[in-house]
C-alpha positions as CSV (number, residue, x, y, z in Angstrom):
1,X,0.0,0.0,0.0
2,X,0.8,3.2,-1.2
3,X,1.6,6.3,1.5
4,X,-0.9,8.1,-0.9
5,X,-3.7,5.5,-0.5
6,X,-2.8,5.0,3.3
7,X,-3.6,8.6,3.8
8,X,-6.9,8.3,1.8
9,X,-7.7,5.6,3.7
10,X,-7.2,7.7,7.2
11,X,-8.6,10.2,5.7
12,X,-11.9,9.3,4.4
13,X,-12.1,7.2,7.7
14,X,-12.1,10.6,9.8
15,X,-15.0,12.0,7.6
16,X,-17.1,9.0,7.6
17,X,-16.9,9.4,11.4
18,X,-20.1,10.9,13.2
19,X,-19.4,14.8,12.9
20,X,-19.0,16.0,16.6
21,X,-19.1,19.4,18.0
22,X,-15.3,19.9,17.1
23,X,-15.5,19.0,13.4
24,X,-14.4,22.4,11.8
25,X,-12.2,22.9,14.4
26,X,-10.4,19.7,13.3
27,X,-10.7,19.7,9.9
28,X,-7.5,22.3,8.9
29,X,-5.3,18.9,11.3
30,X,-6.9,16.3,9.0
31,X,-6.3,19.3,5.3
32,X,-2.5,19.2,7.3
33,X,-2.0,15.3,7.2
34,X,-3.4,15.2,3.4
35,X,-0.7,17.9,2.2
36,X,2.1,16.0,4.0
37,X,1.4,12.6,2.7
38,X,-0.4,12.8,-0.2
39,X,2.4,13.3,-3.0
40,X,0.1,13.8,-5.9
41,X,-1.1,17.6,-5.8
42,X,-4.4,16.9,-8.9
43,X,-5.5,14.1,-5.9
44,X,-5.1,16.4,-3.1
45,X,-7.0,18.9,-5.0
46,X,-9.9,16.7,-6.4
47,X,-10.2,15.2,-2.8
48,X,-10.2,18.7,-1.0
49,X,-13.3,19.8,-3.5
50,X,-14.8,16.5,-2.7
51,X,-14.9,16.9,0.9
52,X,-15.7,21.0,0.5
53,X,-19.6,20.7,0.5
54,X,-19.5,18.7,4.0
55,X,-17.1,22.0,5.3
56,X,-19.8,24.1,4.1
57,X,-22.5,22.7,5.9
58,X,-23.2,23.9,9.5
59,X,-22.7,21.5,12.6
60,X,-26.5,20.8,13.0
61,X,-26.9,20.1,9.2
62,X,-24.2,17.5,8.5
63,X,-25.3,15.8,11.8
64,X,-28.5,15.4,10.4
65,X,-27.5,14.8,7.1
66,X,-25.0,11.9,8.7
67,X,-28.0,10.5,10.4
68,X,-30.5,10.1,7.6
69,X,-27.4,9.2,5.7
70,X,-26.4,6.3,7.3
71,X,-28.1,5.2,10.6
72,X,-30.3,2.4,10.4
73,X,-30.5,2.3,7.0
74,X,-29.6,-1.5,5.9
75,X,-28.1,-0.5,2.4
76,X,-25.7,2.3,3.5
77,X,-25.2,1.5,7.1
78,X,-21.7,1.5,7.8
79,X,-21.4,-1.6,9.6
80,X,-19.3,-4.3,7.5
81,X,-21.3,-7.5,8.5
82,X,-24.4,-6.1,8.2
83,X,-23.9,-5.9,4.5
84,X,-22.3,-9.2,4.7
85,X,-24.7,-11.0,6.5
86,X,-27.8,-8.9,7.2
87,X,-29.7,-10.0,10.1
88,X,-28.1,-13.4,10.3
89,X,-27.4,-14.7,13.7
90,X,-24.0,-15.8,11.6
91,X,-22.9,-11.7,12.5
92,X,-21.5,-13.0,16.3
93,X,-19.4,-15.1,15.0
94,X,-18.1,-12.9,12.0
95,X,-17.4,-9.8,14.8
96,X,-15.4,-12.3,17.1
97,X,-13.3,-13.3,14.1
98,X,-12.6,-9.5,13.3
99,X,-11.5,-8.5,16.9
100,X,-9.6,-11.6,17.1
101,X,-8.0,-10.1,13.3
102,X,-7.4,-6.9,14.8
103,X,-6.0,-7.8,18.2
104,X,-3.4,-9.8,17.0
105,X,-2.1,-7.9,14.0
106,X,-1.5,-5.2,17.3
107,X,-3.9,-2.3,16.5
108,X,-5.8,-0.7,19.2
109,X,-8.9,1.4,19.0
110,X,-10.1,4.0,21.0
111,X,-14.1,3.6,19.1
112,X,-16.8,2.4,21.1
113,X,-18.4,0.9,18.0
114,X,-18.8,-2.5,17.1
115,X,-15.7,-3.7,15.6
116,X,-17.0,-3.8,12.1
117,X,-17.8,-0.3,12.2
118,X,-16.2,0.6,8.7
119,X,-14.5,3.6,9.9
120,X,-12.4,2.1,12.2
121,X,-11.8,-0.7,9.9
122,X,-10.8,1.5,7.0
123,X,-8.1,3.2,9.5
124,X,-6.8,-0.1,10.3
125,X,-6.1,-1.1,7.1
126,X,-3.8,1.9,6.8
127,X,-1.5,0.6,9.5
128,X,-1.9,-3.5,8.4
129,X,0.2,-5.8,6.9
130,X,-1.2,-5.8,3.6
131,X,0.7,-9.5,2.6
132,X,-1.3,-11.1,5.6
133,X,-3.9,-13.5,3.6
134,X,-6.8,-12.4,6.1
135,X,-6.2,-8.6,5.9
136,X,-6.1,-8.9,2.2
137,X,-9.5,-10.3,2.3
138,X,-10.4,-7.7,5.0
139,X,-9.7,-5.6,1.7
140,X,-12.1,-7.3,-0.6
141,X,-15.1,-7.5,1.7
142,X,-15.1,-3.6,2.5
143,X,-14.3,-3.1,-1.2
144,X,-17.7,-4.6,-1.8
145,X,-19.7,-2.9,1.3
146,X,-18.6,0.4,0.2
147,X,-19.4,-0.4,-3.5
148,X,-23.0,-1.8,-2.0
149,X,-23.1,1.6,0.2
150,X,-22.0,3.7,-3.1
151,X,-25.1,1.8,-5.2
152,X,-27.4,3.1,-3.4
153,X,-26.8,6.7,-1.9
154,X,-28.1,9.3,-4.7
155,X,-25.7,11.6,-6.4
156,X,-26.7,14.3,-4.8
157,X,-25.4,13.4,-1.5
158,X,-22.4,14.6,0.0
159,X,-21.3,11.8,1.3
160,X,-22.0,10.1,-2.2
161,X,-18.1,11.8,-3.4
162,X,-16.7,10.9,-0.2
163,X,-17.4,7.4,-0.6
164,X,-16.2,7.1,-3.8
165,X,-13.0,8.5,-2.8
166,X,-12.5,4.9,-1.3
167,X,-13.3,3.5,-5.0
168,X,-11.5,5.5,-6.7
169,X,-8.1,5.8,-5.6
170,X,-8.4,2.8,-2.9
171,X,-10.2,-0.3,-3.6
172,X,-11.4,-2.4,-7.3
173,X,-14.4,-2.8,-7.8
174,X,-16.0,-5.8,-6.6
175,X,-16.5,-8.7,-9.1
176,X,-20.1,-9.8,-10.1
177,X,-19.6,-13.0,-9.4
178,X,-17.8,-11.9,-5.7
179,X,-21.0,-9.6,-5.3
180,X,-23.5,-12.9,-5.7
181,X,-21.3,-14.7,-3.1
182,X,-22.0,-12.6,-0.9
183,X,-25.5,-11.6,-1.7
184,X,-26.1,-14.9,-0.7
185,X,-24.9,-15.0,2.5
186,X,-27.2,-12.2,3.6
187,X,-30.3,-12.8,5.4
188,X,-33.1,-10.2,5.4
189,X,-35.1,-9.3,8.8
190,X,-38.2,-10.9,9.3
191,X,-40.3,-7.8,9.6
192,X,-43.9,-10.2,8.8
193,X,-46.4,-9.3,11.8
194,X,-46.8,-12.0,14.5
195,X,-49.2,-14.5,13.9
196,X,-50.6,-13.6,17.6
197,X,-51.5,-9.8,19.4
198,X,-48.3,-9.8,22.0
199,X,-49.9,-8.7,25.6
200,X,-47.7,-6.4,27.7
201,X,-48.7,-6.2,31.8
């Protein structure tokens, strides 16, 4: 990996975050970072004007935009095994097998999110050893999440060029026949009403 697409990576990672009461004040650290190790000044520049309508916005209005954006929305929710797996009880398994990834390849993070919260895990592929066999495929299954996620926010989202940032200058495009494998492992919600009235006391 590239110190050009480790950067993107961190990057991208830091904007996908929830936007907190500090995010303007720590956007010029994160514009700082991108000028020091991003080489390529047309990137820099294409990924500054990208990231520009998000600066724009007030606190208040890119919080809400984040929120109707990404929380419980099933097809750009930014959980990796949710797009994997849906609601399938198979997800327990799949989070314990990432933290046990992560713990021993050394990385620590400070996130109270689940550990397939795609932030986090697009920051720790930054800092992995990209020749480990699992982290590679760590590489392919968020390369078709955030492909899934980029499908289906419109255009006219900010967060819509942020996201393909990551496909872009970052990850290939998922293969159809990688996109059906996975497809297939997902299991929808069962959202059918009960078959009985549910009494509370």
């Amino acid at each position: 990996m590239t110190n050009d697409t480790a950067a993107i990576l961190i990057m991208v990672s830091k904007m996908l975050d929830y936007p907190n009461e500090d995010f303007h004040q720590e956007y010029p650290a994160i514009q700082s970072f991108a000028k020091e190790h991003i080489s390529s000044e047309e990137v820099l520049k294409e990924i500054e004007e990208k990231l520009q309508p998000l600066i724009d916005m007030s606190i208040q209005e890119l919080q809400e935009l984040y929120v109707d954006t990404f929380d419980y929305k099933e097809k750009t929710g930014l959980y990796l095994t949710a797009h994997e797996l849906g609601d399938s009880r198979k997800r327990g398994n799949a989070l314990i097998k990432l933290q046990k990834l992560i713990h021993e390849s050394g990385y620590e993070s400070t996130s109270k999110e689940l550990v397939d919260y795609i932030p986090m895990l697009l920051e720790f592929l930054a800092v992995a050893p990209e020749e480990e066999k699992e982290v590679a495929f760590l590489s392919l299954r968020l390369s078709y999440a955030i492909h899934r996620v980029l499908q289906h926010l419109p255009t006219s989202n900010p967060y819509h060029e942020v996201v393909n940032l990551l496909m872009t200058f970052v990850f290939e495009p998922p293969r159809s026949e990688e996109i059906a494998k996975l497809e297939n492992e997902r299991e929808e919600a069962d959202l059918d009403p009960l078959p009985y009235p549910v009494m509370y006391q």
